[in-house]
N, CA, C and O atoms as a Tinker XYZ file with bonds, in Angstrom:
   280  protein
     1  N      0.842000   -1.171000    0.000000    73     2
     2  CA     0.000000    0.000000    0.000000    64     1     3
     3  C      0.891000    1.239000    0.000000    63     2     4     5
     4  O      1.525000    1.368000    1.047000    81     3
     5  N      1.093000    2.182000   -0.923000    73     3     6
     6  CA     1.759000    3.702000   -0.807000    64     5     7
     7  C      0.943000    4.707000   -0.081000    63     6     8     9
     8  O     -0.278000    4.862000   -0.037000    81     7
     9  N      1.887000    5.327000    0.459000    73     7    10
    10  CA     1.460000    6.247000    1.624000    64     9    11
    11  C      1.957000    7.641000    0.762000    63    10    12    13
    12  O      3.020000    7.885000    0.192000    81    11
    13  N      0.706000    8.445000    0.926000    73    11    14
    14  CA     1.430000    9.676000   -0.715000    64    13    15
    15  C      0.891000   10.888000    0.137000    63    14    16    17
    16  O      0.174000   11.018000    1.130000    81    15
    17  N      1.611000   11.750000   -0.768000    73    15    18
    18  CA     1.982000   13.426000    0.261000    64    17    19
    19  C      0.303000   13.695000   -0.023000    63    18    20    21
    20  O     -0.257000   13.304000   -1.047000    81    19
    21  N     -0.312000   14.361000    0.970000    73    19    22
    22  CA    -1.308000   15.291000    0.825000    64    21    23
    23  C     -1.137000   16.609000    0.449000    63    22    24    25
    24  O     -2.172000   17.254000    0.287000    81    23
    25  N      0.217000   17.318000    0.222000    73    23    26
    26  CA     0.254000   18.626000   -0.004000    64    25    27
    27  C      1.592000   18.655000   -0.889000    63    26    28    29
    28  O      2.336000   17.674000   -0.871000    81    27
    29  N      1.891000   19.770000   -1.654000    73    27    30
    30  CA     3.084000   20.257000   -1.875000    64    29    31
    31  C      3.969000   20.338000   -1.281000    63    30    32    33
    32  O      3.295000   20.464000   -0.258000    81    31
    33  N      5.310000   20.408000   -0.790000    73    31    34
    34  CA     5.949000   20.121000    0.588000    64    33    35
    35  C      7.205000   20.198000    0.057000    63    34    36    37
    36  O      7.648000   20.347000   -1.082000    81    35
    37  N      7.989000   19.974000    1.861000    73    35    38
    38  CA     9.196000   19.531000    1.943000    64    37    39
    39  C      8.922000   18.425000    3.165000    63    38    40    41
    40  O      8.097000   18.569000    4.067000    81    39
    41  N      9.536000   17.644000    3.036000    73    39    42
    42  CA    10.035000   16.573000    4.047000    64    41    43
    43  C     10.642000   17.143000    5.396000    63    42    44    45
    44  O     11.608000   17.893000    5.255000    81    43
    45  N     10.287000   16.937000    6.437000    73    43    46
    46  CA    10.530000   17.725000    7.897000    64    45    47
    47  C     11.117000   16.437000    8.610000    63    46    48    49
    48  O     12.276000   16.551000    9.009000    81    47
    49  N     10.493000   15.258000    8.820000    73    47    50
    50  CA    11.015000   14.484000    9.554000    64    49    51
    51  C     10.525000   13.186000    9.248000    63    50    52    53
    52  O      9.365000   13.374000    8.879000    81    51
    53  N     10.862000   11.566000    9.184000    73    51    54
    54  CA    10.466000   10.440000    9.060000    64    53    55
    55  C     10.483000   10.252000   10.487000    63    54    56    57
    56  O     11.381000   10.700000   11.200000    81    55
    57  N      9.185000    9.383000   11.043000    73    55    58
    58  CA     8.715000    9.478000   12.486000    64    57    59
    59  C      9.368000    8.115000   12.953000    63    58    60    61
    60  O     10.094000    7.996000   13.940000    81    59
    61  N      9.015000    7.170000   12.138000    73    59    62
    62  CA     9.418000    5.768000   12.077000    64    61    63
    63  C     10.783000    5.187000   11.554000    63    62    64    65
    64  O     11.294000    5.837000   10.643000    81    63
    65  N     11.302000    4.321000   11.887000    73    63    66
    66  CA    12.168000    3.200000   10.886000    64    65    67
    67  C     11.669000    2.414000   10.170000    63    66    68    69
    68  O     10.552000    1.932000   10.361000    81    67
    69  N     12.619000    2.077000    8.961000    73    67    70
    70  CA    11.928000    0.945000    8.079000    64    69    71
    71  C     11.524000   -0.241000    8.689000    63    70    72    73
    72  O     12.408000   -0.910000    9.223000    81    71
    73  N     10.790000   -0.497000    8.710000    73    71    74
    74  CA    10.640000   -2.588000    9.084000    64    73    75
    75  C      9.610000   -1.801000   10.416000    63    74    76    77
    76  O      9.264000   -2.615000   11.273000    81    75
    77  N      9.275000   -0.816000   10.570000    73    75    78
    78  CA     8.236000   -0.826000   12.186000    64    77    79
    79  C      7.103000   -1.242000   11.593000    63    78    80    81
    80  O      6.846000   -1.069000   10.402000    81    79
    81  N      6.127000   -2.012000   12.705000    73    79    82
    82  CA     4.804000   -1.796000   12.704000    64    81    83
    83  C      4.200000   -0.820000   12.729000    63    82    84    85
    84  O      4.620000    0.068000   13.471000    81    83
    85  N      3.275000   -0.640000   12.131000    73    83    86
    86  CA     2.463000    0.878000   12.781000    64    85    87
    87  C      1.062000    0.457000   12.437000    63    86    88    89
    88  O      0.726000   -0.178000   11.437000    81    87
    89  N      0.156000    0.978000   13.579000    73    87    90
    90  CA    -0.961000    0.935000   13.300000    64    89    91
    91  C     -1.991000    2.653000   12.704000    63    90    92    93
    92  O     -1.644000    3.832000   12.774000    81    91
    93  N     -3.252000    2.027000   12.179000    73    91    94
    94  CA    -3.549000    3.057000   11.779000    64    93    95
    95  C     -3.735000    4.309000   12.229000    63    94    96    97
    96  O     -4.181000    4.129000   13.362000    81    95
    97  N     -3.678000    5.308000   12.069000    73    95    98
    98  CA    -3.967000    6.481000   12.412000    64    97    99
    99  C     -2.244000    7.393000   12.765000    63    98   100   101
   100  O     -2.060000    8.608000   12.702000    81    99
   101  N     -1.546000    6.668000   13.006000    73    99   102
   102  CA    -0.250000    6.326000   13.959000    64   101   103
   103  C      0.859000    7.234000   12.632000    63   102   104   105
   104  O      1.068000    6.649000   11.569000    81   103
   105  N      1.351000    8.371000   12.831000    73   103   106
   106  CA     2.352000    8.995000   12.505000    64   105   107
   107  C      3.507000    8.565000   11.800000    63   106   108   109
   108  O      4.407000    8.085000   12.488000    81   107
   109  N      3.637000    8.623000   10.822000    73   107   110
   110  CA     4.553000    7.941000   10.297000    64   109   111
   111  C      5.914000    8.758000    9.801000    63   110   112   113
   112  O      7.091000    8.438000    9.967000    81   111
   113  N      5.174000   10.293000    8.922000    73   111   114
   114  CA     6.234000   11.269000    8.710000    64   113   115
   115  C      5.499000   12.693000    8.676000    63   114   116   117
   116  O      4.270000   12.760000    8.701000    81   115
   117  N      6.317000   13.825000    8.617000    73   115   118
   118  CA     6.224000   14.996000    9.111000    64   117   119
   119  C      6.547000   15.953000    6.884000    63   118   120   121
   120  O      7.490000   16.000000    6.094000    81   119
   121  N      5.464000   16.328000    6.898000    73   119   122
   122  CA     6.149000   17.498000    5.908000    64   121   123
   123  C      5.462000   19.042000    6.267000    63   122   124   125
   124  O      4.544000   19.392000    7.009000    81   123
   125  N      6.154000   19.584000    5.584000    73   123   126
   126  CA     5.766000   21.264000    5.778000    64   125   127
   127  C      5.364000   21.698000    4.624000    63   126   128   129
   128  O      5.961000   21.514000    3.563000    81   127
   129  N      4.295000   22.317000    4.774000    73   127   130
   130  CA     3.527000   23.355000    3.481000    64   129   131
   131  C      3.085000   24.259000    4.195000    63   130   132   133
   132  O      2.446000   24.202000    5.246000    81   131
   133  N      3.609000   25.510000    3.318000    73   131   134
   134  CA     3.511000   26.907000    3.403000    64   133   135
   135  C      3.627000   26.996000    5.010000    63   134   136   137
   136  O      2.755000   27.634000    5.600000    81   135
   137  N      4.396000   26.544000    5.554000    73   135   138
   138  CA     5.418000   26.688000    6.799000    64   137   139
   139  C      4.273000   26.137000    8.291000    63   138   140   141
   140  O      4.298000   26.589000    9.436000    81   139
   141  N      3.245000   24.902000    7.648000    73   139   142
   142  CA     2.153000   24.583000    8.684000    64   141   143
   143  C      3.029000   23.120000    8.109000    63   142   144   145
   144  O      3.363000   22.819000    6.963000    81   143
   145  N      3.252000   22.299000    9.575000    73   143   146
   146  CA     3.694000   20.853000    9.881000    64   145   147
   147  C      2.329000   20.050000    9.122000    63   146   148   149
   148  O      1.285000   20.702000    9.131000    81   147
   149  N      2.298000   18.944000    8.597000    73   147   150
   150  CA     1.548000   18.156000    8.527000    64   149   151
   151  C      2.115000   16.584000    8.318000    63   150   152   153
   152  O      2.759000   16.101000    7.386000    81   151
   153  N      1.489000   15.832000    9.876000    73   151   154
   154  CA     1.386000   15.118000    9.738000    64   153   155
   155  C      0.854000   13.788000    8.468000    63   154   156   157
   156  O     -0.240000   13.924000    7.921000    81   155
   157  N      1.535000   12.870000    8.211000    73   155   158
   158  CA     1.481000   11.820000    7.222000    64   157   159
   159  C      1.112000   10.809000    8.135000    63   158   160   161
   160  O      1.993000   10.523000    8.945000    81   159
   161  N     -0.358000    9.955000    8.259000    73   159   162
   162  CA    -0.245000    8.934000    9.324000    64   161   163
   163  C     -0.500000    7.498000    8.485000    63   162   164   165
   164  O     -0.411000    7.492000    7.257000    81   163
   165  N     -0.810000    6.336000    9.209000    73   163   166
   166  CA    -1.060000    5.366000    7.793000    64   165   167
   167  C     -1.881000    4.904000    7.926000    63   166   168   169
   168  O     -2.069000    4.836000    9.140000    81   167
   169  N     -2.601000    4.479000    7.432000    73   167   170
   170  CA    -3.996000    4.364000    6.308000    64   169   171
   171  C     -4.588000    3.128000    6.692000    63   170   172   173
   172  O     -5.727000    2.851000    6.314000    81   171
   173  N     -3.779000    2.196000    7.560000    73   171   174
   174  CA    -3.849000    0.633000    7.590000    64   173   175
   175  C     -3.059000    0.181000    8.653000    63   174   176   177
   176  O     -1.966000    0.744000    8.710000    81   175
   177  N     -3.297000   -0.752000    9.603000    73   175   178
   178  CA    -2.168000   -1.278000   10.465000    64   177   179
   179  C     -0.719000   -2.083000    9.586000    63   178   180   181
   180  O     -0.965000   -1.926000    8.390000    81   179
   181  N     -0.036000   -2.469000    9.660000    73   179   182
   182  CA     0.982000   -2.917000    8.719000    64   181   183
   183  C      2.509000   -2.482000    9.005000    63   182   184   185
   184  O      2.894000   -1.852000    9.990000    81   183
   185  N      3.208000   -2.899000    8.052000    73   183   186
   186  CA     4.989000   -2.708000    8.836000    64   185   187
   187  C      5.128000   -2.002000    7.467000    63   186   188   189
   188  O      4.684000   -2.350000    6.373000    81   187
   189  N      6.112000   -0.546000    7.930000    73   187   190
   190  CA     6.955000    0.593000    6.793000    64   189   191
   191  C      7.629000   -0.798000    6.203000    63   190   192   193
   192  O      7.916000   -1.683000    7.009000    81   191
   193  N      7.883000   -0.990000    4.770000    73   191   194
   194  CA     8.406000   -1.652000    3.821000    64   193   195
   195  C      9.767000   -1.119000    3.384000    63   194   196   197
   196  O     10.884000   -1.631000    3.458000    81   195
   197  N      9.280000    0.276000    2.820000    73   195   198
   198  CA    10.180000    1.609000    2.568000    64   197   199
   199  C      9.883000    2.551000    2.489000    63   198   200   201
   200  O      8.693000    2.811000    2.309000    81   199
   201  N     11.104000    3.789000    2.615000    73   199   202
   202  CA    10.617000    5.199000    2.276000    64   201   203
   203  C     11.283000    5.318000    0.825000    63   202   204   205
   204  O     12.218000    4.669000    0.356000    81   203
   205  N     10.380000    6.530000    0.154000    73   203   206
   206  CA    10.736000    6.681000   -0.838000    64   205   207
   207  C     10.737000    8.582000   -0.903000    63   206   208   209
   208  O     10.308000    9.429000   -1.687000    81   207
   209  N     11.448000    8.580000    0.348000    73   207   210
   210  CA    11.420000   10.016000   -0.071000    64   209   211
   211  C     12.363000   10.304000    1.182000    63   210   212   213
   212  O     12.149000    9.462000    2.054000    81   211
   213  N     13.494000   11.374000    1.603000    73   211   214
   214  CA    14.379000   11.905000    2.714000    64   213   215
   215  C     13.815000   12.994000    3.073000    63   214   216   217
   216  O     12.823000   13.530000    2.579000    81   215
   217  N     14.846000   13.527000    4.477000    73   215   218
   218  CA    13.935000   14.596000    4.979000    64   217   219
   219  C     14.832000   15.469000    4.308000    63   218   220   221
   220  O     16.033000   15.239000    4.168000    81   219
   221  N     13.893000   17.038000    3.663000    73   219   222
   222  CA    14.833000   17.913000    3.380000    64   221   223
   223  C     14.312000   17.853000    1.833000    63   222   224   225
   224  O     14.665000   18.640000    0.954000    81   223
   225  N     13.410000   16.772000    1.675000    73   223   226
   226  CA    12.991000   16.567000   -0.149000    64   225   227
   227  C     11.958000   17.015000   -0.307000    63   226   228   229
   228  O     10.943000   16.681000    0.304000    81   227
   229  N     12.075000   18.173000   -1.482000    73   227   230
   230  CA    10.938000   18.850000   -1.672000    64   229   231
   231  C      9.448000   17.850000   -2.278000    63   230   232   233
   232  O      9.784000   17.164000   -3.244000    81   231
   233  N      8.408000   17.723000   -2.010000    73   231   234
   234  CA     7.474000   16.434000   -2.513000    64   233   235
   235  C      6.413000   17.356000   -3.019000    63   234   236   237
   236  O      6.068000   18.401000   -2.466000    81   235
   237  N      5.718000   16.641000   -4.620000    73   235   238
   238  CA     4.643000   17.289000   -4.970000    64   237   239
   239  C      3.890000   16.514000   -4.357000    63   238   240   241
   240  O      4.206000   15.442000   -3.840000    81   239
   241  N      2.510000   17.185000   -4.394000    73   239   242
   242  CA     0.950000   16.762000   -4.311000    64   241   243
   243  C      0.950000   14.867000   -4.926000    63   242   244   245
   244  O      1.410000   14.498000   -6.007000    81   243
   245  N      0.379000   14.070000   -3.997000    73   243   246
   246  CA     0.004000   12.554000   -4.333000    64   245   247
   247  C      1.589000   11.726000   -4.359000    63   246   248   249
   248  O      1.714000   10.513000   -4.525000    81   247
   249  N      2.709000   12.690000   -4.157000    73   247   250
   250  CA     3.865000   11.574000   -4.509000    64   249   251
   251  C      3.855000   10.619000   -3.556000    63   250   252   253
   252  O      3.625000   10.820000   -2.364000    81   251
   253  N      4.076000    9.684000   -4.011000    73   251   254
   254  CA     4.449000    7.851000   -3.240000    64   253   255
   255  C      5.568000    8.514000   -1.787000    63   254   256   257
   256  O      6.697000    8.919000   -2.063000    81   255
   257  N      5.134000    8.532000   -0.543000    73   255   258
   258  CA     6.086000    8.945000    0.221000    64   257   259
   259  C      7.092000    7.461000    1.099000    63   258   260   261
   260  O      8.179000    7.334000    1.662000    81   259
   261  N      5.889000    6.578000    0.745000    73   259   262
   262  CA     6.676000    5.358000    2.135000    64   261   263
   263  C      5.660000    4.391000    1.376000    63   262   264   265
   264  O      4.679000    4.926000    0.859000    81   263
   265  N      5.793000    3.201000    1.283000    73   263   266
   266  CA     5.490000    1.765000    1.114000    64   265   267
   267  C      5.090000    1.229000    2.193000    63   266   268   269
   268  O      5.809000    1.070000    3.180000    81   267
   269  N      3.702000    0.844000    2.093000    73   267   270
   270  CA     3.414000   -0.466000    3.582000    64   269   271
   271  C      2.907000   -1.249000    3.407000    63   270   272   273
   272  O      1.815000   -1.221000    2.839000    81   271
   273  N      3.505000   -2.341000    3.836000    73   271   274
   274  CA     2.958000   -3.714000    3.902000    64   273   275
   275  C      1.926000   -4.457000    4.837000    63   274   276   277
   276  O      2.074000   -4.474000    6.059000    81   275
   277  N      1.102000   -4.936000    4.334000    73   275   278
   278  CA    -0.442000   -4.982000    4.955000    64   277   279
   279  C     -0.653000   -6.507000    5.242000    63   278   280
   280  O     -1.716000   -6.904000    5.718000    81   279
């Protein structure tokens, strides 16, 4: 399952490591648009697979941010 930006952005912080569990609702990464934090949480209980994005990377609207396995 891909976990994709809700906004235009930059990357602020990855909350998790690869290989965690996380359940839904549960924080996964941090980006910034127009200088307001927004939380990225996930969608599904399941373990981060991968990220596909660093902090510091500018991200458009819908990009693939993290991979999870369900």
């Amino acid at each position: 399952m891909e976990l994709r930006s809700p906004s235009v952005g930059k990357v602020l912080r990855i909350s998790v490591e690869p290989g965690a569990e996380v359940t839904r609702g549960q924080e996964v990464l941090v980006i910034e648009s127009m200088k307001v934090e927004i939380p990225v949480k996930a969608t599904a209980n399941g373990r981060v697979k991968e990220f596909r994005v660093t902090p510091g990377e500018q991200i458009q609207r819908n990009a693939v941010l993290a991979i999870l396995q369900v």
